[in-house]
C-alpha positions in Angstrom: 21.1 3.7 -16.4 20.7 0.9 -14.0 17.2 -1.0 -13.1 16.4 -4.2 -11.6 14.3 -6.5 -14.3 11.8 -9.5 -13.3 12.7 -12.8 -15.8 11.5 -15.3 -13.7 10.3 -16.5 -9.9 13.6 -15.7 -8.6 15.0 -14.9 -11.2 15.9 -10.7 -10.9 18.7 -8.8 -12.6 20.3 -5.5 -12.4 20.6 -4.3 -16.0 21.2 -1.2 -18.2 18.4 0.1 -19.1 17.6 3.3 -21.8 17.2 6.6 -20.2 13.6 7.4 -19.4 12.4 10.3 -21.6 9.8 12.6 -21.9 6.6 11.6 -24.0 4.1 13.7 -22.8 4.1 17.1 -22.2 2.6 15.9 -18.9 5.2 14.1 -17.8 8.5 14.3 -15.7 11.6 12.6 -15.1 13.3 12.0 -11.7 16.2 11.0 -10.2 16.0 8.2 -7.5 17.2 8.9 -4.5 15.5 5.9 -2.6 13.2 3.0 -3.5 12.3 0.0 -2.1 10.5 -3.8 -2.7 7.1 -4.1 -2.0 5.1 -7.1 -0.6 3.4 -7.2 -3.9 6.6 -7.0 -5.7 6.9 -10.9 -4.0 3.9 -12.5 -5.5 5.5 -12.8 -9.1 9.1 -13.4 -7.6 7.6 -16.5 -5.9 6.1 -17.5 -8.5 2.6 -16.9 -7.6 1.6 -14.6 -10.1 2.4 -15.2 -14.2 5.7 -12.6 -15.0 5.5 -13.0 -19.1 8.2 -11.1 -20.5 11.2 -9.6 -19.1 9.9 -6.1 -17.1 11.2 -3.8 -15.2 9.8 -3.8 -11.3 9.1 -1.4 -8.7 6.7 1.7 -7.7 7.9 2.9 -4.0 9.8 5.7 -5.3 11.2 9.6 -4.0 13.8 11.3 -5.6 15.2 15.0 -7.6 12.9 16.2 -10.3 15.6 16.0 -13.3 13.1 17.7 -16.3 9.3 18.4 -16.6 7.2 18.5 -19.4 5.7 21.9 -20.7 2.3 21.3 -19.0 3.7 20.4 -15.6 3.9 23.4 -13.3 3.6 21.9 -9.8 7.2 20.6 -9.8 10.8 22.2 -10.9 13.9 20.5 -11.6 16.2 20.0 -8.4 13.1 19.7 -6.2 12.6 16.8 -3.9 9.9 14.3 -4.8 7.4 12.1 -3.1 5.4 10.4 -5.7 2.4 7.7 -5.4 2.1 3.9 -6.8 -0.7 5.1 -9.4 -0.5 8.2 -10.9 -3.1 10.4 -11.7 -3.8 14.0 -12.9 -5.6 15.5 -9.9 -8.3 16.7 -12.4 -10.7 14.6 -13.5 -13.8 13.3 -11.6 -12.4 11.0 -9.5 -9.8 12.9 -8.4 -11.8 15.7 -7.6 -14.0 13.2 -4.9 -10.6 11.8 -3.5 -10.1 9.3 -5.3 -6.6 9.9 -7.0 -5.4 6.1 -7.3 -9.2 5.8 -9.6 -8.0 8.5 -12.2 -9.6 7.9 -15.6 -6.1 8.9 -16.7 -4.2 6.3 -14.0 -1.3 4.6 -15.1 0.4 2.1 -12.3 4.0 2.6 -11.6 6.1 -0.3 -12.4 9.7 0.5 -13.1 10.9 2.7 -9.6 13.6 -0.1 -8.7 16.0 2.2 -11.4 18.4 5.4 -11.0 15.6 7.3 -13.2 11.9 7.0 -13.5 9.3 8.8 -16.2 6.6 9.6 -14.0 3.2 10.1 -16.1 0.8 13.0 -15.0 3.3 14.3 -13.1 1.0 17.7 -12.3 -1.1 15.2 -9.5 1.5 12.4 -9.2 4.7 14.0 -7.4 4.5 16.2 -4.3 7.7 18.4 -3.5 9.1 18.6 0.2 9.4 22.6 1.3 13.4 21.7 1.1 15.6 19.1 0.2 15.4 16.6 3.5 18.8 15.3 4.9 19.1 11.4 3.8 18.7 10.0 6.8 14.7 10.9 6.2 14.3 9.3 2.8 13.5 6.3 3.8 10.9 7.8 6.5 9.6 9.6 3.7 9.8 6.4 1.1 7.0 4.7 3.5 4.5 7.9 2.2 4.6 6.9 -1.3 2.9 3.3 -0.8 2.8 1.3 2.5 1.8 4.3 4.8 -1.2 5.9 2.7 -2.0 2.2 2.4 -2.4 1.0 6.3 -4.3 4.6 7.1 -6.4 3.8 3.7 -7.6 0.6 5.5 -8.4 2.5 9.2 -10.5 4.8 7.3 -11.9 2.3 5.2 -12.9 0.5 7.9 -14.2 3.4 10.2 -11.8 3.0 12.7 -13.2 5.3 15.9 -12.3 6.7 19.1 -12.9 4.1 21.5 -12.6 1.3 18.8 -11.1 -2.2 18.8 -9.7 -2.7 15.6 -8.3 -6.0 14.5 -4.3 -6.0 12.2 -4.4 -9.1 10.2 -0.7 -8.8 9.0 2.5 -7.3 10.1 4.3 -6.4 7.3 4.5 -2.3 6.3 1.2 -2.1 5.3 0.1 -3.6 8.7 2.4 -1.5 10.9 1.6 1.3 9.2 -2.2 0.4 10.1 -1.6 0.0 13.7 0.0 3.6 13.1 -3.5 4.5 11.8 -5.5 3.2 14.1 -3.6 4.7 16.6 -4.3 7.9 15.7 -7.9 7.5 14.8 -8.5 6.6 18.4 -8.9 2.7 18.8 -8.9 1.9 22.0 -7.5 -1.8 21.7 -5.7 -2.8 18.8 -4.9 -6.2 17.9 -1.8 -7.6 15.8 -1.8 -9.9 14.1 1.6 -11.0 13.9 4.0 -14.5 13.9 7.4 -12.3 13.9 8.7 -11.4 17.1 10.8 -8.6 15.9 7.5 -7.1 14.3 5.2 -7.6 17.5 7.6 -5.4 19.0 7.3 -3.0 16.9 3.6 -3.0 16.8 3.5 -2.7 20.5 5.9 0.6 19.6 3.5 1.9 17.5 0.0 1.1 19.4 -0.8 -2.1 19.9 -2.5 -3.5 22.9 -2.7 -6.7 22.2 -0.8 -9.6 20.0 -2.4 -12.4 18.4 0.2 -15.3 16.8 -2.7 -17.8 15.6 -3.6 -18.3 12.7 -7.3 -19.5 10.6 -9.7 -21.1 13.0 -7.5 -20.6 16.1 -6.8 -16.9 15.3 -10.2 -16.3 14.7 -11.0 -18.3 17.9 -8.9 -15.5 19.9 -10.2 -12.1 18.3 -13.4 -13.6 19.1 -12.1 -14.7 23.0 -10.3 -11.2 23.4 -13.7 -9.3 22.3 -15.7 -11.1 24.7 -17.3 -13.6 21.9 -18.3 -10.4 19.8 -15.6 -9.8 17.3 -13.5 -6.7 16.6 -15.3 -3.3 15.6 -12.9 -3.0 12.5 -10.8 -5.1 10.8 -7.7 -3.8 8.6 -6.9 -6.4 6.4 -3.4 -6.0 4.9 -1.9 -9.5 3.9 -4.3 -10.3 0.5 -4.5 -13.9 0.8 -7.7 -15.5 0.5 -7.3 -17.2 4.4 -6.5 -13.4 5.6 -9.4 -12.3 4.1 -11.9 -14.8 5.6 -10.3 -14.2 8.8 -10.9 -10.9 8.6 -14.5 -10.8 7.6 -14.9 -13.7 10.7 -13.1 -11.4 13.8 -15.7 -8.6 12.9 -18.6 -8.0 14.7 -21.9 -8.1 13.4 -22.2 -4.3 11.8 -18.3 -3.7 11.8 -16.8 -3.2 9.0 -13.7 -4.4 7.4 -11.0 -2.4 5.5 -9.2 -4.4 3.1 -5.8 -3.3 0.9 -4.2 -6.2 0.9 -3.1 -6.7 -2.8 -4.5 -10.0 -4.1 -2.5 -12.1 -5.9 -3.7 -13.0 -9.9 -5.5 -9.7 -9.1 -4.1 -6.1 -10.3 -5.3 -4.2 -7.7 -7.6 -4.1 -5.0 -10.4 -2.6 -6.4 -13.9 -4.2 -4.7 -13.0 -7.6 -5.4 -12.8 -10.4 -3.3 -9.7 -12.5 -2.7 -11.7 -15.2 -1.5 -12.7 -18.1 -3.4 -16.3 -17.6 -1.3 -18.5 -14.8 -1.8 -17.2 -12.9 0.6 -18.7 -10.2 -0.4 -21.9 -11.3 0.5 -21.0 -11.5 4.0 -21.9 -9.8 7.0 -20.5 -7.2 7.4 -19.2 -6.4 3.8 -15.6 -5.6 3.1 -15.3 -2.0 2.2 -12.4 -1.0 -0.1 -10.6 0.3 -3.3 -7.2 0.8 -4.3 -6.2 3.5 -1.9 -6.0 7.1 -3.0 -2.7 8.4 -2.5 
């Protein structure tokens, strides 16, 4: 088969690759039908994070269930698949309080960007449409398996309400996908964040009130302004850069609370841990988050 393989920043190769097999009786094997690139895909490609070796990339992923292992029963061969960044077996503890992406069995995706995937725990991991969609939906459906999980992860993280204001920082998928979210959680104002033009409109599309281009002190100058000196109820962080984060945590109000899923970079997930080099987490209010559970 074909893949796409990481050797260095800038530096990425469509190879032939061996056939994924099964090695668990737990795990399945699809075909791709769509996949895509990732903001955190970026970090290592610019050279921001350390690559090592020579590895295979990607973990946005839906496709046709080729084979299943003898222990997975929730999928059959020819079905259409959504499947999630981090796999898990829909079992265990974690699991069971809504935590998939926490499984004590987890294993991150990292080798979608190929015409077939093994996809571990398969049983939790993959979730079958009713019928095969026409292709004009994949890509709709693509956005499930990551970015959209993601944004609504950080409105619920960060108790978005009816009435709200909520506060984007970022306008990539994760932060459209947010304003999404917040949208539908009720906010009553929602702020983007956003230097694109092309992206404000689509925020304003999807919910936005309000659009905020300034950056660092000046951006958070004009959360504060537009929030009559008080600061934003909730804050969805969705960049991962330690200047996002700070001005996240400095838009909120007193009490609010801040939902962050930006990925960090030198940082595998976003598990409670700060991207700032302060103690953010000592701050007021603290960020809430965990590697979203889709």
């Amino acid at each position: 088969m074909r893949g796409a393989v990481i050797h260095a920043p800038r530096d990425v190769r469509f190879e032939t690759l061996d056939d994924p097999k099964i090695l668990h009786p737990t795990d399945a094997i699809i075909r791709t039908a769509v996949t895509c690139v990732c903001g955190s895909d970026l970090w290592p490609y610019r050279g921001l994070e350390p690559i090592g070796d020579p590895h295979p990339m990607g973990h946005e992923y839906v496709g046709f269930v080729e084979e299943v292992g003898a222990e997975v029963t929730s999928v059959k061969s020819g079905q259409f698949v959504i499947g999630s960044f981090a796999t898990s077996d829909d079992t265990c503890a974690n699991c069971r309080n809504g935590f998939q992406s926490n499984c004590l069995h987890r294993e991150f995706m990292s080798t979608c960007q190929a015409d077939y995937v093994r996809i571990p725990n398969a049983q939790g991991t993959l979730v079958p449409t009713s019928e095969v969609p026409g292709e004009e939906f994949w890509p709709s459906l693509l956005a499930v398996s990551d970015v959209m999980g993601t944004g609504w992860w950080a409105a619920d993280a960060a108790e978005v309400k009816p009435g709200s204001t909520a506060v984007v920082v970022g306008d990539g998928a994760v932060g459209l996908c947010a304003v999404i979210a917040a949208k539908e959680m009720g906010a009553e104002r929602i702020i983007a964040m956003s230097r694109h033009e092309s992206r404000q409109k689509l925020a304003r599309e999807f919910g936005a009130t309000d659009i905020v281009t300034e950056r660092g002190e000046e951006g958070i100058a004009r959360i504060k302004d537009l929030t009559g000196g008080i600061g934003a109820d909730a804050v969805l962080e969705c960049v991962g850069t330690a200047q996002a984060m700070q001005q996240a945590l400095r838009s909120t109000r007193p009490g609010g609370n801040v939902g962050f899923v930006g990925v960090p970079t030198r940082s595998p997930s976003t598990a409670r841990s700060c991207s700032s080099p302060t103690s953010a987490c000592a701050a007021d209010p603290p960020p809430c988050a965990d590697t979203c559970p889709i």
